[in-house]
C-alpha positions in Angstrom: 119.5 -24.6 40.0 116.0 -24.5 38.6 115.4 -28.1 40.7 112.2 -29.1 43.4 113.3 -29.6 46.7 111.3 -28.9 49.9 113.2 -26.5 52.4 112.1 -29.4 55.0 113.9 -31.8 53.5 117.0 -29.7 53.1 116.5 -28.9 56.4 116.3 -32.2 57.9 119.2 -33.1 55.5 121.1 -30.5 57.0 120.2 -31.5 60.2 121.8 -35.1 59.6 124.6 -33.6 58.3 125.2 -32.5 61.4 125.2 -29.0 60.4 124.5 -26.4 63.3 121.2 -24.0 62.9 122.4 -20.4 63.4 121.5 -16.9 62.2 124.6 -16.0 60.4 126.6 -18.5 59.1 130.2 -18.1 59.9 132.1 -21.2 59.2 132.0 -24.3 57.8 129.1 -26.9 59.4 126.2 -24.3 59.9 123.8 -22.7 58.0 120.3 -20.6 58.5 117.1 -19.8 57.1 115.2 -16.6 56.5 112.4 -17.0 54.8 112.9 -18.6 51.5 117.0 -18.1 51.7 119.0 -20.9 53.1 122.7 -20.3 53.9 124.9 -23.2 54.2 128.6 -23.4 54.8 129.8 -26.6 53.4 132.9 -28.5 54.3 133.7 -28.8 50.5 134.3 -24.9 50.0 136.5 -21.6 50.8 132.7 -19.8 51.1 129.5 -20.6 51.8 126.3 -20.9 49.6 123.3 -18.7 50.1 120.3 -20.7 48.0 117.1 -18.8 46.9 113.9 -20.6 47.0 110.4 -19.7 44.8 108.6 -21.9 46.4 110.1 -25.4 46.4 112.0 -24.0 43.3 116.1 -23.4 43.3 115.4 -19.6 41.9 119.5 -19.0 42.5 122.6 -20.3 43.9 125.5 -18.1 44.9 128.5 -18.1 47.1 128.8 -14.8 49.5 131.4 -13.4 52.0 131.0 -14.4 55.5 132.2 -10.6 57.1 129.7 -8.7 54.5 127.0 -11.0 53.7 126.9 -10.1 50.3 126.8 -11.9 46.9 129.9 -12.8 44.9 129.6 -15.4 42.4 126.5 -17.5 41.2 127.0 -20.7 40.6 124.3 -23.8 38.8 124.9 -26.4 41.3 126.5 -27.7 44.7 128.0 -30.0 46.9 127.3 -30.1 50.5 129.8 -32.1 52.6 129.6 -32.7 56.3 132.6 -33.2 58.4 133.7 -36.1 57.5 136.4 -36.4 59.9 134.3 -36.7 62.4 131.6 -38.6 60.6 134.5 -41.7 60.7 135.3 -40.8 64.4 131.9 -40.7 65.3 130.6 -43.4 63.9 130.2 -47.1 65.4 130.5 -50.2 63.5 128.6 -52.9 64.5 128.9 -56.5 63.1 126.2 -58.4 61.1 126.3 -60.9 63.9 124.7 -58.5 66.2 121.4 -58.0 64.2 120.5 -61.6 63.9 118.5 -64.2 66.7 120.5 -65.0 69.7 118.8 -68.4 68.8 120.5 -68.8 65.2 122.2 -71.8 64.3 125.1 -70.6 62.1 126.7 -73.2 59.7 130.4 -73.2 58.8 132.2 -75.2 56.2 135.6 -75.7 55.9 135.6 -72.6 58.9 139.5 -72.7 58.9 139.8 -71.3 55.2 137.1 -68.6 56.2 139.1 -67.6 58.7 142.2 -67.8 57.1 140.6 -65.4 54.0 139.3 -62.6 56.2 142.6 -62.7 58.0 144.3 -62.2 54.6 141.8 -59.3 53.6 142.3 -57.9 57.0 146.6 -58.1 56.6 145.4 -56.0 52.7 143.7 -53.1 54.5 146.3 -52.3 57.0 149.2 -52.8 54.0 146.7 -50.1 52.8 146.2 -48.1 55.6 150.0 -47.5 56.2 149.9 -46.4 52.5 147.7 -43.5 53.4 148.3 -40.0 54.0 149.0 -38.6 58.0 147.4 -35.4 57.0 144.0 -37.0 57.0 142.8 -38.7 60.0 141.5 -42.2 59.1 139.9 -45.0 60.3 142.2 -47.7 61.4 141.4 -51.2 60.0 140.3 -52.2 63.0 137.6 -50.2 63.5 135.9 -50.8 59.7 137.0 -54.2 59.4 137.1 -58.1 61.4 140.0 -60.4 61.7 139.6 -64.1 62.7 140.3 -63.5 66.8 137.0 -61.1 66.4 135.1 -63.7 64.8 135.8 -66.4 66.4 135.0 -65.1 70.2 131.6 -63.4 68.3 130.2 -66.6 67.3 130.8 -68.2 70.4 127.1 -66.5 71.4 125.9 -68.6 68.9 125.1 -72.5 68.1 128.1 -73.1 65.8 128.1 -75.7 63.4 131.9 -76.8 61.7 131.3 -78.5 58.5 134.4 -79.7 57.0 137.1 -79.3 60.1 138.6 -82.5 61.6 139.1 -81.2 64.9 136.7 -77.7 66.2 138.6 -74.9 65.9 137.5 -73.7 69.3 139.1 -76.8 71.0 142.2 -77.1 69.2 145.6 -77.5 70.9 143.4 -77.4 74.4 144.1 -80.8 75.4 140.7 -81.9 75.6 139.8 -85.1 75.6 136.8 -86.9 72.8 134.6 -86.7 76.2 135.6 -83.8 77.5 134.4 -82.1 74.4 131.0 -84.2 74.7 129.8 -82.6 78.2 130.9 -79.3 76.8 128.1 -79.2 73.9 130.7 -80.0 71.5 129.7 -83.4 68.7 132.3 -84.3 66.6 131.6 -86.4 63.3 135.0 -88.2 62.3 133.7 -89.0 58.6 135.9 -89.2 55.6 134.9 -90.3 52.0 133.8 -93.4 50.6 136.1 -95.5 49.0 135.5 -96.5 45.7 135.4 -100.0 44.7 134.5 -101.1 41.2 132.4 -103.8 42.0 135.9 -105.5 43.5 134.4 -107.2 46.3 137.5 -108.0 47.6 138.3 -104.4 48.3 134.9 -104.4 50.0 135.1 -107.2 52.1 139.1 -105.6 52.8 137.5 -102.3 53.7 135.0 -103.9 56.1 137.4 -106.1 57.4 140.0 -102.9 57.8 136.7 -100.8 60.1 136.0 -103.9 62.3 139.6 -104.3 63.4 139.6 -100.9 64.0 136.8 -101.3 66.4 134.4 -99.9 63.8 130.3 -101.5 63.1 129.5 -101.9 59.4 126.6 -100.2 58.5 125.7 -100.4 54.2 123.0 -98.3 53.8 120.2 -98.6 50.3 118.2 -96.6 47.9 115.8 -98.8 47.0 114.1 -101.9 48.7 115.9 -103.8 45.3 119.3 -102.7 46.4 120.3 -105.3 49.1 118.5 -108.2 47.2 121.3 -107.2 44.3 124.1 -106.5 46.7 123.8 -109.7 48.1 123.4 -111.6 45.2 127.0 -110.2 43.9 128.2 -111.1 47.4 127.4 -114.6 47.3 128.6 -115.6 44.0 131.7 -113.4 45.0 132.0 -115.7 48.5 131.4 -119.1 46.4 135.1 -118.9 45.2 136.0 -117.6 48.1 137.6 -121.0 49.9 137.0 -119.4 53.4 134.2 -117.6 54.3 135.5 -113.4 55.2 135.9 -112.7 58.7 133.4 -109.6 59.0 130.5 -112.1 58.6 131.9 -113.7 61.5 133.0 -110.4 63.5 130.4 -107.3 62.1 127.0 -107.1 61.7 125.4 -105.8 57.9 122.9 -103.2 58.3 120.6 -102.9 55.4 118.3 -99.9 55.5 116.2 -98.0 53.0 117.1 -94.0 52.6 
């Protein structure tokens, strides 16, 4: 009471409430206006409100009976609730997926934990749901929430990248073959992580050695222009007490490139 607020806004307010414009106000979800009195039945309370206006001013609040119209008690200030039952049934949930470029390249790493996660908040909400009370319709999980399955088949409108996974989880357990994959769309990166040698060429030359057998080329990649002219300079003094020469000089070619 004693607060600005335009009966338009209130009005409109109203209006997205859902509330139902009528003359007399009846039940719970409508209200009316008559000059510079608005009615409102809210969803929160036994009676309904009739709000005086002096100008854009709250003059008075008070709750009336619906079958006489008249006064009872006045009151400083109110809470207007819609239906909120049928706000939840009402209401459709889109994902964030569907307010982004068709053309978006979406980046994923280590997808297989993310999924894992949201199926584990998803398995939360319906241990909550179930907690809940049956006299108040909810919305099931489903309908507020995404599991993994949902995801998944979402994103496959979408360029998806997989950063992290060693086999896509869109092809796994398929039975598809390395090419199979390739005239599908689908590159796959085998990488793993460096090894680390501590200047123990020997381990190096092991590790190159180990890659070529394997059907692998050797590529060392550099820094700096400096970088080879010092790699190779270890390397040679390493093969001088070498009393063979290593079999990837023989076998693989030594790619030196500046990055």
């Amino acid at each position: 009471m004693g607060d600005e607020i335009s009966l338009d806004f209130l009005n409109e307010v109203l209006f997205e409430y859902q509330f139902k414009r009528v003359d007399f106000v009846t039940e719970p979800g409508e209200f009316s206006v008559r000059g510079g009195i608005v009615d409102v039945f809210s969803f929160s309370h036994d009676e309904p409100y009739r709000i005086e206006f002096f100008g854009d001013e709250v003059d008075s609040i008070r709750t009336f009976d619906v079958e006489t119209q008249l006064s009872t008690d006045k009151v400083k200030k109110i809470t207007i609730i819609p239906n909120v039952e049928n706000k939840f049934t009402e209401e459709i949930r889109e994902s964030f997926l569907k307010y982004i470029s068709a053309n978006t390249v979406v980046f994923a790493k280590n997808p297989a934990l993310i999924y894992d996660r949201i199926d584990s908040f998803f398995e939360k909400a319906e241990e909550s749901f179930a907690k809940l009370s049956q006299e108040i319709k909810h919305a099931a999980p489903k309908e507020l929430f995404v599991d993994s399955t949902l995801l998944k088949e979402q994103l496959k409108d979408y360029l998806f990248v997989e950063i992290g996974a060693s086999t896509p989880l869109s092809h796994q357990n398929t039975g598809e073959t390395v090419t199979e994959r390739s005239r599908s769309g689908i590159i796959q990166f085998n990488t793993k992580p460096q090894p680390s040698f501590n200047k123990k060429f020997d381990l190096l030359i092991e590790n190159l050695n180990d890659n070529r057998d394997a059907g692998y080329s050797n590529y060392i990649f550099c820094s700096t222009e400096q970088r080879p002219s010092v790699f190779t300079t270890f390397l040679m003094k390493w093969m001088r007490r070498c009393t063979t020469k290593p079999s990837f000089f023989r076998c693989s070619r030594v790619l030196w490139t500046k990055i």
